[in-house]
C-alpha positions as CSV (number, residue, x, y, z in Angstrom):
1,X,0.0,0.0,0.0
2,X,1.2,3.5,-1.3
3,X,-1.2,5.2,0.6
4,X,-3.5,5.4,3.9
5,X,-5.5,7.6,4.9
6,X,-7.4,7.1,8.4
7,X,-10.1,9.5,9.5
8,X,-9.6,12.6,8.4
9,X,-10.6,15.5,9.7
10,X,-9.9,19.0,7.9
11,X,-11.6,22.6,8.2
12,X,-11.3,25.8,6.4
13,X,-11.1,28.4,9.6
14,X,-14.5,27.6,11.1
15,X,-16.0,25.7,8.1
16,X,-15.5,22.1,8.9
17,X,-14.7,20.4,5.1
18,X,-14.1,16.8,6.0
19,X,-15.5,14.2,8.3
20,X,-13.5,10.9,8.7
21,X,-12.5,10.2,5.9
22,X,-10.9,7.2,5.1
23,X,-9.1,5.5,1.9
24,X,-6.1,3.6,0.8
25,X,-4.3,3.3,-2.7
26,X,-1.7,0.1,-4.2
27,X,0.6,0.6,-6.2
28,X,0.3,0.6,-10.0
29,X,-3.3,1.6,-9.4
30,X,-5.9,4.3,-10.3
31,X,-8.5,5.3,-8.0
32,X,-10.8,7.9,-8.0
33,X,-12.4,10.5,-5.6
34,X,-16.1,11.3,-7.2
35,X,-19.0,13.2,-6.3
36,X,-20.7,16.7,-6.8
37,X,-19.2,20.1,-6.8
38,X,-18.2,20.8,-3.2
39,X,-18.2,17.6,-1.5
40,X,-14.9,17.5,-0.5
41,X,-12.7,15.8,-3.0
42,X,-10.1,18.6,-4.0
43,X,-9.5,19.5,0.2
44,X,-8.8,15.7,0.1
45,X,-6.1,16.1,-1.8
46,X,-4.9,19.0,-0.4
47,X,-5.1,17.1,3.0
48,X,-3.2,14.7,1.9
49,X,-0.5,17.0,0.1
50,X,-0.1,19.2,3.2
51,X,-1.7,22.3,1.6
52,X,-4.5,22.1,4.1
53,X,-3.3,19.7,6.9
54,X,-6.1,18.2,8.7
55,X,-6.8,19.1,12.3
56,X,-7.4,14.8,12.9
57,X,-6.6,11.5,11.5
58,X,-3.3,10.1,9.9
59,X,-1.8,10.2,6.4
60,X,0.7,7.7,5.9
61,X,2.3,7.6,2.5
62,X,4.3,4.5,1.7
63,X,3.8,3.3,5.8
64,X,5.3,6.9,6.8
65,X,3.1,9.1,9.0
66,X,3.3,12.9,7.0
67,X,0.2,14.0,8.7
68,X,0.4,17.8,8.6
69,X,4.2,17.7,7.1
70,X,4.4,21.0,4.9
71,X,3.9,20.3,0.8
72,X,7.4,21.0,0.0
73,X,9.0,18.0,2.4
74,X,5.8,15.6,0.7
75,X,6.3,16.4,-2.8
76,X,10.1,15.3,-1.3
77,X,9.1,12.2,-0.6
78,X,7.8,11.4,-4.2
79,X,4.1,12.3,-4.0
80,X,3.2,14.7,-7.1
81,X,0.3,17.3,-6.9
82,X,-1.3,18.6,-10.4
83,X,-3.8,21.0,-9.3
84,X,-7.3,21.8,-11.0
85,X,-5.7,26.0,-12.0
86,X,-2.5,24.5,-13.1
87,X,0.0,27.0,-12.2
88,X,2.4,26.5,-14.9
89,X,5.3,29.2,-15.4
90,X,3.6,31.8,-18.7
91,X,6.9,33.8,-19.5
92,X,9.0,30.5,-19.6
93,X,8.4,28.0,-22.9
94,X,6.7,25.0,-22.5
95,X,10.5,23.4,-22.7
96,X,11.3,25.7,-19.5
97,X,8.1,24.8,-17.8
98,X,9.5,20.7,-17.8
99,X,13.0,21.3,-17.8
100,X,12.5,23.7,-14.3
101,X,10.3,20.5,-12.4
102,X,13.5,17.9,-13.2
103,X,14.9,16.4,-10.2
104,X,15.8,12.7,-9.9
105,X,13.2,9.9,-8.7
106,X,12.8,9.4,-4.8
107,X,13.5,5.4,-4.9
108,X,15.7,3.3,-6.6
109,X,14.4,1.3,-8.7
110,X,11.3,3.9,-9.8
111,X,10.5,5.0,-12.9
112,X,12.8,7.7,-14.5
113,X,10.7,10.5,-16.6
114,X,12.8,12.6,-18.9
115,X,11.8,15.3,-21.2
116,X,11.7,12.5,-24.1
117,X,9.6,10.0,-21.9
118,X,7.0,12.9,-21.2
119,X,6.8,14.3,-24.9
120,X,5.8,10.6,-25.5
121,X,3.1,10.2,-23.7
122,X,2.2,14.4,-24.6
123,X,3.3,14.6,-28.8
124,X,1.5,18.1,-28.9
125,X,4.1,19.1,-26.3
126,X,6.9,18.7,-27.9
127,X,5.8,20.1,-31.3
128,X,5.0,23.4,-29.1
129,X,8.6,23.0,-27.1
130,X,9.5,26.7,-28.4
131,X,5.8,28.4,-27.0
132,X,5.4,30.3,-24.2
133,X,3.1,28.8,-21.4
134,X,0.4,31.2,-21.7
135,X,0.1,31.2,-25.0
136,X,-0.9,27.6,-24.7
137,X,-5.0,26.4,-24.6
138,X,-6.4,24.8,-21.5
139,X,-5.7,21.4,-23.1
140,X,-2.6,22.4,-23.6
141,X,-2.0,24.1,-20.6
142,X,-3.4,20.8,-18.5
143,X,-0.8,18.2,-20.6
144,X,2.1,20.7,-19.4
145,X,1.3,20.4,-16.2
146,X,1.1,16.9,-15.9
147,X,4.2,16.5,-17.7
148,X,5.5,19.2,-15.2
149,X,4.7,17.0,-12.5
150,X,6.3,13.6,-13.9
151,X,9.5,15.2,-14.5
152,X,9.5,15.8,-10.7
153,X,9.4,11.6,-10.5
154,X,6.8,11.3,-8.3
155,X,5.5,7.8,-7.3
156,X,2.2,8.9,-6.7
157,X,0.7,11.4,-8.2
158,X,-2.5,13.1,-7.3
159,X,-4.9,14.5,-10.1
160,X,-7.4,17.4,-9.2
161,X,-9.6,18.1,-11.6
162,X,-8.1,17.3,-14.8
163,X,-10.8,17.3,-17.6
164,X,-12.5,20.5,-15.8
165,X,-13.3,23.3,-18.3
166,X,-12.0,21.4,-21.0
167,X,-13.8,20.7,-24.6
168,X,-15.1,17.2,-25.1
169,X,-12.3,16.6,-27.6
170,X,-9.6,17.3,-25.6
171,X,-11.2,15.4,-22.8
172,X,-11.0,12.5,-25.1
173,X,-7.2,13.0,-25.8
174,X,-6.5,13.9,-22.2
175,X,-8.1,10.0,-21.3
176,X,-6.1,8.6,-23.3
177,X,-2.9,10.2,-22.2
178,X,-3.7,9.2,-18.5
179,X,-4.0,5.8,-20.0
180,X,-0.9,5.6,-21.1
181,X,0.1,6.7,-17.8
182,X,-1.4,3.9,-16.1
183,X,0.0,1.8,-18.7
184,X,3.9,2.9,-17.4
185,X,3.0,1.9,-13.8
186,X,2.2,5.5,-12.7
187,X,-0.1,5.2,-9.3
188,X,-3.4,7.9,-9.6
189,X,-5.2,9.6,-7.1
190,X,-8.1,11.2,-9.0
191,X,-10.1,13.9,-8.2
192,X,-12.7,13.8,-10.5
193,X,-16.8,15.7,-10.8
194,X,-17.0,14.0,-14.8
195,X,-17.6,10.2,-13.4
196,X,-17.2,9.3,-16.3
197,X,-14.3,10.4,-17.7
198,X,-13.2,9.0,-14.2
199,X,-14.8,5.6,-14.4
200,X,-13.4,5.0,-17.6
201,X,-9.9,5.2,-15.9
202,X,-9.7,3.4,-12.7
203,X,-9.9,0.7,-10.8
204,X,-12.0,1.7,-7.9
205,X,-13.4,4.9,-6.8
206,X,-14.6,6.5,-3.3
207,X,-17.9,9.0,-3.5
208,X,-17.7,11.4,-1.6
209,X,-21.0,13.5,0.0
210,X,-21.1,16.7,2.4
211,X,-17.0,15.1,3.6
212,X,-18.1,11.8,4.2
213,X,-17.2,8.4,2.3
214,X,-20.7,7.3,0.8
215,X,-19.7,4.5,-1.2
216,X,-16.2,2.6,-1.6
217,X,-15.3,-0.2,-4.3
218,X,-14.3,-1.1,-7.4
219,X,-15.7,0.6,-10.8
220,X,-17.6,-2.8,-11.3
221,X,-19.3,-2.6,-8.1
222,X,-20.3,1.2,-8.4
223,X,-21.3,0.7,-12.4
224,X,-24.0,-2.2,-10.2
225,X,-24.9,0.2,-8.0
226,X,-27.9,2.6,-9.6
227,X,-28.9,3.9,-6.5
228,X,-25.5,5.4,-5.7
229,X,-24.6,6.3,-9.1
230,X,-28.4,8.1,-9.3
231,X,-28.2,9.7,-6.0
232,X,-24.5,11.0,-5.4
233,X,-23.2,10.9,-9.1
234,X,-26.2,12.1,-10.8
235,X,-25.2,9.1,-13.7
């Protein structure tokens, strides 16, 4: 197990965000963190990232308790963060953007992402190596920042929000890249409001309502399930 996360607990001020939740992730595997706008799931990542440490409960990341630990000394550890605005670098070239993230992999033995390795798995990127960053689309824009994040060598990386805002197309192509991804090994956490586009891509999946776990299993049980997928996913 890559990942644990025990009961967690985690406010904004006084606005109380998350309520116990719990969830665990394997290597080599994608899972997903569904449900409706505001339920929780990006905070859950953030939890876990130390961007917003939770007030109670545990993290543990490859049987290490980083509860709380600040994001810098996490993404240290090998845990990767794409967030949902992306943050890339606009004045550098999407070249800049990658070659600025590089830093060698955590553990030995991991998987070792170069800039060939990432323009791979993201063509469009290398044909627009020479562009600026903000002169990129959103598609674009997202595939940088993933590829941003994998020349960091993480060996967990945590999605939030990936096809949001995007044009059916591109969400398309963006599936398919993150398919590839799994296909290397890469271990997901995704944070995810198009179930769909999230279903098609992992192995199990947590739903999430008002902070809480509603329903946990794998894609097989929750494509069963009508009354969850009805009532929390709106599918």
């Amino acid at each position: 197990m890559i990942l644990e996360v025990r009961d967690m607990y985690t406010s904004y001020g006084l606005s109380q965000i998350l309520f116990g939740i719990s969830l665990h992730v394997y290597e080599r595997e994608c899972v997903a963190l569904l449900g409706r706008n505001g339920v929780g799931k990006t905070t859950t990542l953030r939890s876990i990232m130390g961007l917003t440490p939770p007030h109670q409960g545990q993290v543990r990341y490859k049987a290490r308790d980083i509860t709380g630990m600040p994001a810098y000394r996490v993404a240290r550890l090998g845990v990767g963060f794409v967030p949902e605005d992306r943050r890339i670098f606009p004045g550098l070239t999407v070249r800049e953007n990658l070659d600025v993230a590089r830093k060698p992999p955590v553990s030995t033995g991991s998987m070792v992402w170069t800039l060939e390795r990432v323009y791979a798995i993201f063509p469009v990127l290398a044909r627009l190596e020479a562009r600026k960053g903000g002169h990129l689309s959103g598609g674009e824009q997202q595939m940088l920042t993933i590829g941003r994040t994998l020349m960091g060598n993480p060996d967990l990386l945590l999605l939030d929000e990936p096809s949001e805002g995007l044009a059916p197309l591109v969400v398309r192509d963006l599936e398919q890249r993150i398919q590839q991804l799994k296909e290397e090994g890469v271990t997901i956490l995704l944070c995810e409001q198009n179930a769909k586009f999230a279903l098609a891509l992992s192995d199990r999946a947590y739903v999430l309502e008002k902070g809480q776990v509603r329903f946990t299993g794998t894609i097989a049980a929750l494509q069963a399930n009508t009354a969850v997928r009805q009532h929390y996913l709106g599918l």
